[in-house]
C-alpha positions, 0 to 999 in steps of 0.5 A: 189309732186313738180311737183304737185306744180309748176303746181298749181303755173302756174295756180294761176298766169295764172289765176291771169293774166288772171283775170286782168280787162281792168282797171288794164291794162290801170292803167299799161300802164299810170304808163309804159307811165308815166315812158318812159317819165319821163326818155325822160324828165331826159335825154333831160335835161341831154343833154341840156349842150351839146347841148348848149356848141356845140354854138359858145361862146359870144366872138365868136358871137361878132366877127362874124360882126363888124361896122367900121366908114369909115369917117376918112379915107381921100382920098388915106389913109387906116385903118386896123382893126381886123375881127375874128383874122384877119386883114381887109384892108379898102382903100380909093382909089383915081381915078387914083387908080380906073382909074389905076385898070379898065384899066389892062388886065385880060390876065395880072392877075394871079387871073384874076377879074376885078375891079367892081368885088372886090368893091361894085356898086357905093362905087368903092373909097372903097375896103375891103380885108382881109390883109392877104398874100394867099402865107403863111399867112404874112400881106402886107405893104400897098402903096408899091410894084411896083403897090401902092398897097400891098407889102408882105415883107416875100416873094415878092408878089405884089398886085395892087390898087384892091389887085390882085396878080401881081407878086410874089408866092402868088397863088389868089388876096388877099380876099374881105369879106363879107361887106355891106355899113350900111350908107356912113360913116359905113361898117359892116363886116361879 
């Protein structure tokens, strides 16, 4: 007898299954649809925060460039100013300066670059470079060392007018960030 009613039991729900109409199984796959997106929804809003948080927070973006009014800065003088945590260098070269730097020999230079290639055409009075030592990350005194340039106290580098590595442990020439002359009077940087 329990064999008699499992069987009548597949055969009231086959038969149930099979007595669905096209209705009811478009009404099934609306409320499943319905339910997938619904949980797509849940989980995308779920994400959101940490996606967000992967952005570069508002003191970050507000390092990201910096405007600098190079007005005050009289001829030979220099001004440093901070660009993402690191000291920029922004020299008002004089033309002996300039003259001084064209006229070495890149046989000379252990970081071989020519002047031109450290300034902007037609701005070659103004040379921006990041103050940092490319030895071991110390900060150089400005108008010292054998070639008036940058004299780097902790180990003895030596840079010159267009802050090329001349003698001293520091591998490469101090770096030149991204800058761009906005008006003769202000350089952005980054």
């Amino acid at each position: 007898m329990p064999e008699n009613n499992k069987e009548s039991q597949n055969s009231d729900n086959e038969s149930a299954i099979s007595s669905e109409t096209p209705k009811d199984k478009s009404r099934r796959k609306l409320l499943t649809n319905t339910a997938y997106s619904a949980a797509g929804v849940g989980a995308l809003c779920a994400l959101l925060p940490f996606i967000d948080s992967m952005n570069p927070s508002d003191d970050v973006q507000a390092l990201a460039s910096i405007e600098v009014d190079i007005s005050s800065i009289p001829l030979g003088g220099e001004k440093k100013v901070m660009w993402r945590g690191k000291p920029v260098f922004i020299k008002h070269r004089t033309a002996q300066e300039i003259e001084d730097a064209k006229k070495v020999p890149l046989i000379e230079l252990k970081d071989p670059q020519e002047d031109a290639q450290r300034v902007k055409p037609g701005k070659e009075q103004w040379l921006v470079t990041i103050g940092i030592c490319t030895h071991l990350g110390c900060v150089p005194i400005g108008g010292q060392g054998e070639y008036k340039g940058w004299f780097c106290p902790c180990h003895g580098s030596v840079y010159d007018t267009s802050a090329r590595i001349r003698k001293g442990p520091a591998p490469t020439n101090l770096e030149i960030p991204p800058y761009e002359f906005i008006s003769d009077n202000i350089i952005k940087i980054g």
